[in-house]
Backbone as numpy.savetxt, mean C-alpha at the origin, in Angstrom:
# Nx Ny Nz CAx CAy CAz Cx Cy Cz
-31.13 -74.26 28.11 -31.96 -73.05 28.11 -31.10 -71.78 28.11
-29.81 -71.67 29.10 -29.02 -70.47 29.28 -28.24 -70.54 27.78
-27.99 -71.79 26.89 -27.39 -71.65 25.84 -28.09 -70.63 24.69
-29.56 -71.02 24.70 -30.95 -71.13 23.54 -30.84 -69.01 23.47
-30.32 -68.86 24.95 -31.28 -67.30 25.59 -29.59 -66.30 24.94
-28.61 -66.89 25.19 -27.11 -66.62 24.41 -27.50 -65.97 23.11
-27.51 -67.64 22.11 -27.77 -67.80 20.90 -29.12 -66.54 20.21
-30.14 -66.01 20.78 -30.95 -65.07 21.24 -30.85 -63.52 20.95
-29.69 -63.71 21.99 -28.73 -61.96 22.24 -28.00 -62.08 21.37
-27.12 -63.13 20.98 -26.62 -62.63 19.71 -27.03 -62.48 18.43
-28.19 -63.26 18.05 -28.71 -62.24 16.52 -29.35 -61.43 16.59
-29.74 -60.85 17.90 -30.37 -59.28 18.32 -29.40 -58.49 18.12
-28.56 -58.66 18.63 -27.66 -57.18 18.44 -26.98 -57.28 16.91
-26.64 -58.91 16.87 -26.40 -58.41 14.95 -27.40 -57.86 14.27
-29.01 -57.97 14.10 -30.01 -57.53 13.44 -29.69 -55.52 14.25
-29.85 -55.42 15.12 -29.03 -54.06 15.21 -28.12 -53.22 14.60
-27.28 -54.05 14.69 -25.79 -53.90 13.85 -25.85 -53.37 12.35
-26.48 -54.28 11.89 -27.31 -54.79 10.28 -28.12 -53.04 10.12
-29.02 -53.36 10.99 -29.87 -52.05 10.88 -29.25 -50.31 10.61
-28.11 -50.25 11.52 -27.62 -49.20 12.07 -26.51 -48.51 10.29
-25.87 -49.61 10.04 -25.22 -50.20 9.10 -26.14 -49.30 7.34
-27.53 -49.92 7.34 -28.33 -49.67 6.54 -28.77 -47.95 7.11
-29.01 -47.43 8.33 -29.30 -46.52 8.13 -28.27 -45.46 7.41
-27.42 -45.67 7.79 -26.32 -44.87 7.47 -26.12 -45.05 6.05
-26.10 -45.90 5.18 -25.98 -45.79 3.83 -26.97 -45.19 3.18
-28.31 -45.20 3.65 -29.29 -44.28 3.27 -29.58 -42.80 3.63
-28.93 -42.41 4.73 -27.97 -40.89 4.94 -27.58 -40.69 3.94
-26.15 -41.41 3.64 -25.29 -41.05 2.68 -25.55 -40.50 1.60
-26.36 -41.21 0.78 -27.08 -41.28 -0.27 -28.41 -39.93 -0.33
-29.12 -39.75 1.00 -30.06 -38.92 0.54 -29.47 -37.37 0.95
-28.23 -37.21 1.55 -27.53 -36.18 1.90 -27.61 -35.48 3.34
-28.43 -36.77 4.27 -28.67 -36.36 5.40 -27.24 -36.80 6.72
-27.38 -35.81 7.38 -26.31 -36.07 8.38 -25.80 -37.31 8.74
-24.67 -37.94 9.03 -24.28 -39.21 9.50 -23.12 -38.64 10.56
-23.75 -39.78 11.33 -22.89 -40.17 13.09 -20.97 -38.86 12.29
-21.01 -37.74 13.33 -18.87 -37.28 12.45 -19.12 -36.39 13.67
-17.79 -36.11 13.97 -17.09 -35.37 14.91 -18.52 -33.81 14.92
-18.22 -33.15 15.68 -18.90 -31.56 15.40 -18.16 -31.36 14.63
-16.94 -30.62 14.56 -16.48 -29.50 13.88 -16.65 -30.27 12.25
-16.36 -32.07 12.07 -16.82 -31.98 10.88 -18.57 -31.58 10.17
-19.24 -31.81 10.77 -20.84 -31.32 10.53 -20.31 -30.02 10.45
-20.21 -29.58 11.13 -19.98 -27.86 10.35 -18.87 -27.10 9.55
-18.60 -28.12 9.32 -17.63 -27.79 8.10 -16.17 -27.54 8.56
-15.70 -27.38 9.74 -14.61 -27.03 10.33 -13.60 -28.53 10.41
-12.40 -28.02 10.30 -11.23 -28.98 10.08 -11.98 -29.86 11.88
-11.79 -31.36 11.47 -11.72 -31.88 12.75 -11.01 -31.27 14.06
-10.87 -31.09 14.88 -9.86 -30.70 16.04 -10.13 -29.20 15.93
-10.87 -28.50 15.45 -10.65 -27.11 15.54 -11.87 -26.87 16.12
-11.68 -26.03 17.54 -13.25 -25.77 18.53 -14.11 -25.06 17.86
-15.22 -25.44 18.25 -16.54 -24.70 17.48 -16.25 -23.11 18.19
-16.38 -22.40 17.46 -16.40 -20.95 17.81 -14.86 -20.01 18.05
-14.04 -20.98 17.11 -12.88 -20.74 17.19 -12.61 -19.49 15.90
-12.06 -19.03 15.77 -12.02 -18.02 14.24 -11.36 -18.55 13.21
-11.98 -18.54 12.09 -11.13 -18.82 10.85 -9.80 -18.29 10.66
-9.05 -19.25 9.83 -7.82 -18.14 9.30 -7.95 -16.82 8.64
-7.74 -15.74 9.15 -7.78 -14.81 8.31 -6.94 -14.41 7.07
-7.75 -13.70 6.26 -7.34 -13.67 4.32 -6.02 -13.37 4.33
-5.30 -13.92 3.39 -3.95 -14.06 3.43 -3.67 -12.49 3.20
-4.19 -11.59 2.77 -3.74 -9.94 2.52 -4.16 -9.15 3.93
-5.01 -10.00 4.86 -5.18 -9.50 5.86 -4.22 -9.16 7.18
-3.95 -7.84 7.91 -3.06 -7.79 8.60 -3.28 -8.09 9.93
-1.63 -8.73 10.19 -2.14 -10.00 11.51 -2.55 -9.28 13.09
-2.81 -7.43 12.48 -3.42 -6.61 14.05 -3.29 -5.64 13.87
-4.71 -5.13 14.37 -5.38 -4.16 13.86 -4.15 -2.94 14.50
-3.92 -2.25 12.75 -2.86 -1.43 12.89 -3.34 0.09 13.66
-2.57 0.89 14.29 -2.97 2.21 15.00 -3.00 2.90 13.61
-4.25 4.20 14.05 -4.76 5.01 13.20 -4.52 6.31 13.15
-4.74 7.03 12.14 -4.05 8.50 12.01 -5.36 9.18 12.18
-5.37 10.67 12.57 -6.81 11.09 13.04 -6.46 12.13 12.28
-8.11 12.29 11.44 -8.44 13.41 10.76 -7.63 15.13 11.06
-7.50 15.95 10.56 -7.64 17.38 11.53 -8.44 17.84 10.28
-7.83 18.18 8.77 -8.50 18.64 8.22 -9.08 17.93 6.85
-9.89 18.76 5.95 -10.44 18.05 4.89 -10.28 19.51 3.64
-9.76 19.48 2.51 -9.86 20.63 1.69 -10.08 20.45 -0.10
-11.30 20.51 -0.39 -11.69 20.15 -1.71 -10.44 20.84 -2.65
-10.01 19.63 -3.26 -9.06 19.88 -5.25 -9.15 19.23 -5.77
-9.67 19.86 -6.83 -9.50 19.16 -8.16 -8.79 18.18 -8.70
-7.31 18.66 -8.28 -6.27 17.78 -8.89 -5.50 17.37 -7.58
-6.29 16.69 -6.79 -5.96 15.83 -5.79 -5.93 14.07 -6.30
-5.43 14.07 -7.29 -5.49 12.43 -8.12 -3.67 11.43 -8.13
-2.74 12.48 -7.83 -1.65 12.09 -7.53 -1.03 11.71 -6.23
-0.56 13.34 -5.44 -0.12 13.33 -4.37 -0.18 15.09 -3.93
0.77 14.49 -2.98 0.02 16.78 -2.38 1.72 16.75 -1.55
2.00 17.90 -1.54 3.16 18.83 -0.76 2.43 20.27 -0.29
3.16 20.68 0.59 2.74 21.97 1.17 3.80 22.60 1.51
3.75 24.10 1.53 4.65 24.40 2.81 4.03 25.68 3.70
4.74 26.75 4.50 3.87 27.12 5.78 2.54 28.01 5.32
2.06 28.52 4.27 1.34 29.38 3.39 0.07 28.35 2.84
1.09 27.41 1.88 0.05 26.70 0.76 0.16 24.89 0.97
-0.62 24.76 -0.06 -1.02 23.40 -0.02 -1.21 22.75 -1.46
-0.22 21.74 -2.07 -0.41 22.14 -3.36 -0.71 20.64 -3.92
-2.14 20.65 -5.08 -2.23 19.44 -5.05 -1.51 18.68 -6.46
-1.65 18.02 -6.71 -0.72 17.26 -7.68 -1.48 16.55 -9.05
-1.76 16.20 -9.97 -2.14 15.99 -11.01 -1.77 15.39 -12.15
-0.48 14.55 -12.44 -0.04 14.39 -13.84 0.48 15.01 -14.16
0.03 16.19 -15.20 0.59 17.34 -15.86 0.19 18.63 -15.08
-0.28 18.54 -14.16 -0.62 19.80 -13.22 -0.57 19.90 -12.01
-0.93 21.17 -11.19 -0.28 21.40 -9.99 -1.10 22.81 -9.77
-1.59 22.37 -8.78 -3.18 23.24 -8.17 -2.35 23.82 -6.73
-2.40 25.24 -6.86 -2.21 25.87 -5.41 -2.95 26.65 -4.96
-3.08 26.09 -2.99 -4.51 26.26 -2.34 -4.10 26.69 -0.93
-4.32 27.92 -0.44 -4.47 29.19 0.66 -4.62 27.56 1.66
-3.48 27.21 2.99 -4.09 26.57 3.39 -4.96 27.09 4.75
-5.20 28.18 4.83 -6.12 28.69 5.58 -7.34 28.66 5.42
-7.53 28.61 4.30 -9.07 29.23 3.71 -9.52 27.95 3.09
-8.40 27.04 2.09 -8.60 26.30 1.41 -9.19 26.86 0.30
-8.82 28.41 -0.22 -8.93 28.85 -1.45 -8.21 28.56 -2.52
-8.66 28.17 -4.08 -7.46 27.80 -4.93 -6.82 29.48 -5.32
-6.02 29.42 -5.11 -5.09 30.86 -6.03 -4.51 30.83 -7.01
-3.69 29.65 -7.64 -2.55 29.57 -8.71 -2.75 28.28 -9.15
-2.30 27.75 -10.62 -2.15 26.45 -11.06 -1.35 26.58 -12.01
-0.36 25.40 -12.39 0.35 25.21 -13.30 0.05 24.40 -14.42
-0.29 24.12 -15.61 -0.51 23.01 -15.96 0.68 22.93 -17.52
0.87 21.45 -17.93 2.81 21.33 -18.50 1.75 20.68 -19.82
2.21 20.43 -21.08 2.44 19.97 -21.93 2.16 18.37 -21.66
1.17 17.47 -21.45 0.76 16.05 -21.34 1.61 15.38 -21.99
1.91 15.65 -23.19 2.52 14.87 -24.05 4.45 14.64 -23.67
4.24 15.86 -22.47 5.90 15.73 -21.78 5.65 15.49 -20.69
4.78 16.13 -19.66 4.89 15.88 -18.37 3.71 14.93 -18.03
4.00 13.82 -17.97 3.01 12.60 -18.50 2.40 11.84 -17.45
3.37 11.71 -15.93 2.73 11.32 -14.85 3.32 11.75 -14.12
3.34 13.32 -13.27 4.12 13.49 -12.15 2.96 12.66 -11.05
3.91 12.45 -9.92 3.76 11.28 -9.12 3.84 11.83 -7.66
4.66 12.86 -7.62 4.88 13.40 -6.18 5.92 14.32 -6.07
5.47 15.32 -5.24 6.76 16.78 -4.80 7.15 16.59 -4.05
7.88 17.62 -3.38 8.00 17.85 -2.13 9.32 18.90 -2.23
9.33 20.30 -0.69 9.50 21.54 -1.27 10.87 21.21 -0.49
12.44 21.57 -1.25 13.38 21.45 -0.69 14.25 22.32 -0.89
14.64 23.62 -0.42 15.62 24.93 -0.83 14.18 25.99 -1.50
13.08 25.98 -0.82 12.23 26.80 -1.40 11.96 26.57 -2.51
11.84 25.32 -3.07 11.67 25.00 -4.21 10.99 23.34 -4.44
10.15 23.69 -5.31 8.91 22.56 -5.38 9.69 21.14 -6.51
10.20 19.96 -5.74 10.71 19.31 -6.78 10.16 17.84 -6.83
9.75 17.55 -7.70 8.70 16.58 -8.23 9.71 14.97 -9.16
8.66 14.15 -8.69 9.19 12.64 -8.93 8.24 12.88 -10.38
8.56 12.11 -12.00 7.93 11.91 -12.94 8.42 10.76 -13.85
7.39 10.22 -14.28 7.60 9.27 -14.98 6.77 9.18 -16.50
6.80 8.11 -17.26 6.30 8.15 -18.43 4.92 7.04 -18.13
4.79 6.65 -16.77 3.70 5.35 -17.10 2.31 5.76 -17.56
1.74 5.01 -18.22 1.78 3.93 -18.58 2.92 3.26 -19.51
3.62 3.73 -20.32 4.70 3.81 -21.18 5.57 2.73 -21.14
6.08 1.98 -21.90 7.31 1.16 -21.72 8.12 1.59 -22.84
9.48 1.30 -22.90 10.33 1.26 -21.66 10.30 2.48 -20.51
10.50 2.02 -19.39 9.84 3.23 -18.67 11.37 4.06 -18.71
10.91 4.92 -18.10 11.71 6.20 -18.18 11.57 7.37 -16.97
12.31 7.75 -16.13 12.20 8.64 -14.95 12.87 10.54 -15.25
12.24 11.11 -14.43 13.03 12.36 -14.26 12.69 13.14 -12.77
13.43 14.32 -12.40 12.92 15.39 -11.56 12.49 16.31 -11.85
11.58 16.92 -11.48 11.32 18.38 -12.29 11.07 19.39 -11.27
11.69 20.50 -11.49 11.87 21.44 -10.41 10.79 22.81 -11.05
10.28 22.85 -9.99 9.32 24.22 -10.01 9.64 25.32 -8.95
9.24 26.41 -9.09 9.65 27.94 -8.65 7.68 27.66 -8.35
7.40 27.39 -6.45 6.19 27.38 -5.88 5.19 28.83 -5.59
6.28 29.82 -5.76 5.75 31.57 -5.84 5.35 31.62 -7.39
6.07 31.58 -8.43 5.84 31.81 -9.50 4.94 30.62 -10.63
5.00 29.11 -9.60 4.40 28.29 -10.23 4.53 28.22 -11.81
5.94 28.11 -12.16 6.89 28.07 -12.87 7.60 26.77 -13.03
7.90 26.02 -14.38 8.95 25.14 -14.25 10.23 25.28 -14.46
11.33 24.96 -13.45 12.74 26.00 -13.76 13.46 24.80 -14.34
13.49 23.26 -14.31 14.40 22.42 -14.16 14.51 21.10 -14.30
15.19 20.55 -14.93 15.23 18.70 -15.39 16.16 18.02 -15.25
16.11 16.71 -14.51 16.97 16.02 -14.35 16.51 14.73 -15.07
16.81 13.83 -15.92 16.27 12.43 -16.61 17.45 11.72 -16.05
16.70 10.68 -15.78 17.41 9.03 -14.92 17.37 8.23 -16.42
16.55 8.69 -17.42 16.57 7.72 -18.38 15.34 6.32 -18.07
15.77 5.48 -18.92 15.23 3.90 -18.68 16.80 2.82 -17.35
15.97 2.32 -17.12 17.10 1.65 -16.56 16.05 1.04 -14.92
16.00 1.88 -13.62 15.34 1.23 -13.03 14.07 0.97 -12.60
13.40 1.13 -12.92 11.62 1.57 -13.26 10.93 2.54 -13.24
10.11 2.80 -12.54 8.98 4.51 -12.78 9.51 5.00 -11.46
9.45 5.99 -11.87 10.09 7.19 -10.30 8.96 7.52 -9.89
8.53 7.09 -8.60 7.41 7.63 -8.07 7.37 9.06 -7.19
8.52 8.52 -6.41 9.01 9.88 -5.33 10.06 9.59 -5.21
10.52 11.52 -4.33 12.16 11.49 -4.36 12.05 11.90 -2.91
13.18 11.93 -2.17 13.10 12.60 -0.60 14.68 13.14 -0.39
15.24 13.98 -0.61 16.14 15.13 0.20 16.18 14.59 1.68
17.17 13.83 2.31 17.54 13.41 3.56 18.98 13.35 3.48
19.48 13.95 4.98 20.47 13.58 5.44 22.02 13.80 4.26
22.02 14.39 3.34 22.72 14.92 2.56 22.79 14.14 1.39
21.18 13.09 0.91 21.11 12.78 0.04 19.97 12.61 -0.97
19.64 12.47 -2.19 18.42 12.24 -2.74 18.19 10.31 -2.60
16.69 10.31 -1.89 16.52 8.57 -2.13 15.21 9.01 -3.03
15.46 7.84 -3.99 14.48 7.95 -4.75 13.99 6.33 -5.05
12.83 6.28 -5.20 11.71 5.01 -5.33 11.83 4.56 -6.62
11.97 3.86 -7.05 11.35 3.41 -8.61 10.68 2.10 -8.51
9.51 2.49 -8.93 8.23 1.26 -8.84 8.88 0.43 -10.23
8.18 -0.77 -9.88 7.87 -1.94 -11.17 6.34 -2.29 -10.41
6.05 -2.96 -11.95 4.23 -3.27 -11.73 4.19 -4.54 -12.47
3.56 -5.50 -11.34 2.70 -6.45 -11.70 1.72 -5.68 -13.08
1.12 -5.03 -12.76 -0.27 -4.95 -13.37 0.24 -4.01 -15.00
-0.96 -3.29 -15.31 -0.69 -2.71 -16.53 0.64 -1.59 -16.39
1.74 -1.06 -17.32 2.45 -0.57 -17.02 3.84 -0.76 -16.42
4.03 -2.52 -16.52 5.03 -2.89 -15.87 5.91 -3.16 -17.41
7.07 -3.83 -16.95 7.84 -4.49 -18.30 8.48 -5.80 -17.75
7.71 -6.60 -19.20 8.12 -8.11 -19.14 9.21 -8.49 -17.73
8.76 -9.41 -17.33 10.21 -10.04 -16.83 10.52 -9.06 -15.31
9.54 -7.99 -15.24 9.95 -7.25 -14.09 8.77 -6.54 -13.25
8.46 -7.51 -12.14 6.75 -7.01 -11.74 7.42 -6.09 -10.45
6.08 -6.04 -9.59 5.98 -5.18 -8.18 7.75 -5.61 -7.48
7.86 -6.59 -7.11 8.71 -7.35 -6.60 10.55 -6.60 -6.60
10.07 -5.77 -8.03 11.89 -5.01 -8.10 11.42 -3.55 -7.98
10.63 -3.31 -7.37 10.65 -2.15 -7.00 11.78 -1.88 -5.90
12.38 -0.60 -5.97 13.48 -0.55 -5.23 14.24 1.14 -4.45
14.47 1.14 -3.47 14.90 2.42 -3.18 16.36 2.64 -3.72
16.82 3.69 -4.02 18.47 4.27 -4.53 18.50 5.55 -3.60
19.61 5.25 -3.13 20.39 6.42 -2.64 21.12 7.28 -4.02
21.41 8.25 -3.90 22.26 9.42 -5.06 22.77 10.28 -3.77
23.88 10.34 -4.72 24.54 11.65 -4.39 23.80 12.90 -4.70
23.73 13.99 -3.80 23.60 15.47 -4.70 23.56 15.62 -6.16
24.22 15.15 -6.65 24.55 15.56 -8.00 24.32 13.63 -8.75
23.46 13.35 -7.80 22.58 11.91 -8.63 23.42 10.50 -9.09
24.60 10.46 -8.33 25.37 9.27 -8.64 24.95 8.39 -7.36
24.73 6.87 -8.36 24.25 6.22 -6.99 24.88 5.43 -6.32
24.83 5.36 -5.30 25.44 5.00 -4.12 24.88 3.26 -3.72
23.82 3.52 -3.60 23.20 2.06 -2.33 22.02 1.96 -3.32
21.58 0.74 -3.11 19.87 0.47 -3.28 19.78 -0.62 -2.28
18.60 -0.78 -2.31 17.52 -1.68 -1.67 16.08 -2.62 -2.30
15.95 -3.50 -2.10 14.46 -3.94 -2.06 13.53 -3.66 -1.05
12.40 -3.98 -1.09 11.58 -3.77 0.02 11.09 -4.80 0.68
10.92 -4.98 1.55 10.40 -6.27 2.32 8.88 -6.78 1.47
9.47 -8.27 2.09 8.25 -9.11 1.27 7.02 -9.06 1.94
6.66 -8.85 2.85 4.80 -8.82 3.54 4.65 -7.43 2.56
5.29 -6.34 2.83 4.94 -4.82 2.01 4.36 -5.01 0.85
5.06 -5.77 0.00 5.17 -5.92 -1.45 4.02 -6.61 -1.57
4.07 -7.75 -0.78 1.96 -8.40 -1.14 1.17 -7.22 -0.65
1.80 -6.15 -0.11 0.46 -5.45 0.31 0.25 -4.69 -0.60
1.54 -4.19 -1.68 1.44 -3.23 -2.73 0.08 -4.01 -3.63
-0.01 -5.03 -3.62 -1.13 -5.86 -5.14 -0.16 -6.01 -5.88
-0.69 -5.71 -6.85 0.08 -5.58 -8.10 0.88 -4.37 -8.76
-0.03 -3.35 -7.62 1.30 -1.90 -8.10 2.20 -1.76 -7.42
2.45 -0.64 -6.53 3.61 -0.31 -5.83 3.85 0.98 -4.82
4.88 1.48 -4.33 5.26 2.01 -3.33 4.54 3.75 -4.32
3.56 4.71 -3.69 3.63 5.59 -4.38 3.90 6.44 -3.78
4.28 6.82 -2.46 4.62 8.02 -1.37 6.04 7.44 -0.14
7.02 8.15 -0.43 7.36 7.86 0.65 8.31 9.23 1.24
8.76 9.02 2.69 9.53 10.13 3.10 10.00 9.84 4.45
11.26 10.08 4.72 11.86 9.85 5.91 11.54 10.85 7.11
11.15 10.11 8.21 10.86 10.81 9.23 12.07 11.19 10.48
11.87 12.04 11.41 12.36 12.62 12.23 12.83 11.68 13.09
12.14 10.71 13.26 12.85 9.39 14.23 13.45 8.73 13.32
14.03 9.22 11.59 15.17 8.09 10.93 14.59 7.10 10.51
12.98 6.83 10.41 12.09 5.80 10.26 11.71 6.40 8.71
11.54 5.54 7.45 10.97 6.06 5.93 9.24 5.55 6.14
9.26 6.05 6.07 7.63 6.27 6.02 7.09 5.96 4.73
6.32 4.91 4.12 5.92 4.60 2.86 4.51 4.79 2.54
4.01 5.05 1.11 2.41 4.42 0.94 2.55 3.55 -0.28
1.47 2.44 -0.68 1.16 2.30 -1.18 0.14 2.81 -2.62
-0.33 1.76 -3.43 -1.06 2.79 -4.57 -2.84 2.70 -4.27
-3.10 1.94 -3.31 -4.84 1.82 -3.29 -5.05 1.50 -1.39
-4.12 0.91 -0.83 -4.33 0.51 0.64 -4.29 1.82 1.42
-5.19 2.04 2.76 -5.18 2.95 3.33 -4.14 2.52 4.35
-2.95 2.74 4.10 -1.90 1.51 5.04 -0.26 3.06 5.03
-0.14 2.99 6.05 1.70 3.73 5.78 2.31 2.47 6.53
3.43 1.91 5.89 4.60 1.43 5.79 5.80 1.85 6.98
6.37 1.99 8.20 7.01 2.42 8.47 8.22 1.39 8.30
9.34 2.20 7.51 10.29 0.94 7.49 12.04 1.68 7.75
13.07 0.92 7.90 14.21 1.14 8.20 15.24 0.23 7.02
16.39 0.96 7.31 17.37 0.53 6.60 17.57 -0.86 6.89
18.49 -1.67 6.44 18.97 -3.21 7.12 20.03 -3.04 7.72
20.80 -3.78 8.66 21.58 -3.84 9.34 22.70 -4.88 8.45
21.86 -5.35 7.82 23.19 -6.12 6.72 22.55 -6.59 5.40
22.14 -6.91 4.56 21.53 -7.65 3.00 20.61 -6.47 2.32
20.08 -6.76 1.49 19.53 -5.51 0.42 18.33 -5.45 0.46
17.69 -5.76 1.79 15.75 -5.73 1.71 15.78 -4.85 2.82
15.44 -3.86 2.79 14.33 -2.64 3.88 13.96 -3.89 4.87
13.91 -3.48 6.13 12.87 -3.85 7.24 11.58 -3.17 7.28
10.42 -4.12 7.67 9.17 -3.56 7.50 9.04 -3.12 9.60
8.88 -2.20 10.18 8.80 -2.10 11.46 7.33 -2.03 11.94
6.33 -1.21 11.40 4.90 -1.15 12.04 4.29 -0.92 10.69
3.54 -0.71 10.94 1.85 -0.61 10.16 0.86 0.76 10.39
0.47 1.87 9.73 -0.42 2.68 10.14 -1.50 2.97 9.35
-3.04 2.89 10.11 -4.03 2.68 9.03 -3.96 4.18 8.88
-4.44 4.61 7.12 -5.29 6.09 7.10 -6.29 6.07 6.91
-6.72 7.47 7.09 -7.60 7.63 6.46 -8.11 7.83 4.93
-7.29 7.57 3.71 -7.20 7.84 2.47 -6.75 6.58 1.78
-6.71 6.32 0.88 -6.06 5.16 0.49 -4.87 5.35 -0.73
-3.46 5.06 0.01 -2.29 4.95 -0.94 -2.27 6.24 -1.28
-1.24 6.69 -2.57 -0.52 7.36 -3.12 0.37 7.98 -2.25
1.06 9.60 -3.27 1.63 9.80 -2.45 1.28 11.07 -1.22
2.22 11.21 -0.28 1.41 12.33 0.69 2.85 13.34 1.31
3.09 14.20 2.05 3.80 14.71 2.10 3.66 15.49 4.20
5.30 15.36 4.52 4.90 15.86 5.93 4.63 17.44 5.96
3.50 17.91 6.91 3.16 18.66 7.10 4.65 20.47 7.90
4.53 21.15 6.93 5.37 21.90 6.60 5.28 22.40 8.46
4.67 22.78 9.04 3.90 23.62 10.36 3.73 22.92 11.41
3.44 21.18 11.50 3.08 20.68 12.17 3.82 19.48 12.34
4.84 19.33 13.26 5.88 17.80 13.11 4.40 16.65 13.73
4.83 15.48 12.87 4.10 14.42 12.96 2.57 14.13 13.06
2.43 15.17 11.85 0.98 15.71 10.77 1.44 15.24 9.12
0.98 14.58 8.58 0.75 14.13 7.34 -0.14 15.02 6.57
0.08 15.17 4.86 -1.29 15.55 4.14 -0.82 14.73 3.32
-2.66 13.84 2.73 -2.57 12.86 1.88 -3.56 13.17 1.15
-4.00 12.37 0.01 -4.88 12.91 -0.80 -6.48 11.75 -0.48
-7.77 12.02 -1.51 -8.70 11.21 -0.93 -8.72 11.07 -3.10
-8.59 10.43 -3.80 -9.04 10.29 -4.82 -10.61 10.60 -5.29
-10.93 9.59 -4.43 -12.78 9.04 -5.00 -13.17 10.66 -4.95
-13.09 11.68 -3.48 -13.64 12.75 -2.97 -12.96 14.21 -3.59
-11.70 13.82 -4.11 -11.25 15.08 -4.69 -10.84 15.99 -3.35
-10.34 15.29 -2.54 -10.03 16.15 -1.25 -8.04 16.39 -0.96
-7.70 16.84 -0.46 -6.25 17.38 0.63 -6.28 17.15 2.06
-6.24 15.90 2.43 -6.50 15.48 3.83 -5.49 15.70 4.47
-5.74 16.34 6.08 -4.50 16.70 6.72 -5.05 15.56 8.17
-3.88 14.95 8.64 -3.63 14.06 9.68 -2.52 13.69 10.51
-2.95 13.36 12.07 -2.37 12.99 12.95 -1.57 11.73 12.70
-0.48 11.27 12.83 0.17 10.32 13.04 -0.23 9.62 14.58
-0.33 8.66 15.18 -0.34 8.18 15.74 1.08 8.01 16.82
């Protein structure tokens, strides 16, 4: 009898077995849930806690960077490049032109505008010996081709040319430091680059005064994914010895330093703006005040550094 009651329990729990077996293949099949970890039902890698955060997007930065605070806002026209100022004016930038604006009032008073077919993409000024001197290039253009161009900011006048020629990519900006010219030359992933040479060789040069070069650099690799596919369009060395960079579309400054030994810039912090990319220029009146431009708004944004 204790054998019969055995024999019993065991094709019960196999007819179980059997059953459990069949439900689950008919899950499978009609797309309904089957017996799996949580995190797999919800789609999450096994082992990863429910309510844990995804990886964030690989262009995403790994903390939330400190922010620059508004002071002012001043409608131009030809706020589509970059902007320089000094203690009077505020001058915005354009390609082939160059808009000057009362920065008190934010009245326009004066404009320059050059020959398109020569002055094809200025890119960025900035005022050094009382005098307004500007980064230019030919882009969209290949082979690219760089120069300086010097303007007289009272007379809004062009007095002066320096050509780099073809050789290291588009001159975006130049910066007067420390008894030398550094100057940027972008390469582009995107439209405007040349074969064989994307974002990636974009590069800083030291010159002498009189434009013989000395040093270059690359730029660090997190920066460079942050450029996209364009590149560095503002930069300028600050008072703490730190170069201060922008990009061409990210509302992001770059703070970066020399290397201590090999040919790539150090990337040091991160600062969000309020504007996105190009170039911008330090505030002539106010140490560790920025003016940058707003594209979409046609504005001359003036801001706090952090």
């Amino acid at each position: 009898m204790f054998a019969f009651i055995l024999r019993l329990s065991a094709i019960f729990i196999a007819l179980l077995v059997m059953a459990e077996v069949a439900w689950a293949g008919d899950a499978a099949q009609t797309g309904a849930p089957v017996a799996a970890p949580v995190a797999a039902a919800v789609g999450a890698p096994v082992g990863t806690a429910i309510g844990a955060p995804a990886d964030a997007p690989a262009d995403a930065p790994a903390e939330a960077a400190p922010a620059a605070t508004v002071l002012t806002r001043m409608e131009a026209q030809e706020a589509h490049q970059g902007v320089t100022n000094d203690a009077k004016y505020v001058y915005a930038i354009s390609n082939s032109t160059i808009g000057k604006y009362d920065r008190a009032s934010g009245r326009h008073v004066a404009s320059w505008s050059g020959d398109p077919q020569v002055f094809i993409h200025i890119n960025s000024c900035e005022m050094v010996a009382g005098q307004m001197v500007c980064a230019m290039s030919n882009f969209p253009n290949v082979p690219m081709t760089s120069s300086v161009e010097w303007f007289n900011p009272v007379t809004m006048r062009h007095v002066r040319s320096h050509s780099f020629g073809p050789g290291h990519g588009s001159l975006t900006w130049i910066d007067w430091h420390d008894g030398f010219w550094w100057a940027c030359f972008a390469n582009y992933t995107a439209s405007g680059g040349e074969v064989g040479r994307g974002t990636e060789s974009t590069r800083l040069v030291k010159y002498s005064p009189d434009f013989v070069e000395r040093e270059s650099w690359l730029f660090p690799l997190d920066v460079l994914k942050r450029f996209g596919d364009f590149s560095a369009s503002g930069g300028r060395w600050g008072r703490d010895g730190m170069l201060y960079v922008t990009g061409h579309t990210r509302p992001e400054m770059y703070v970066l330093r020399l290397p201590d030994a090999g040919g790539r810039l150090v990337h040091v912090r991160t600062i969000t703006l309020p504007t996105g990319g190009q170039a911008f220029d330090w505030d002539a009146t106010r140490p560790g005040t920025i003016w940058t431009i707003s594209r979409d708004r046609a504005e001359l944004v003036q801001s706090r550094l952090p």
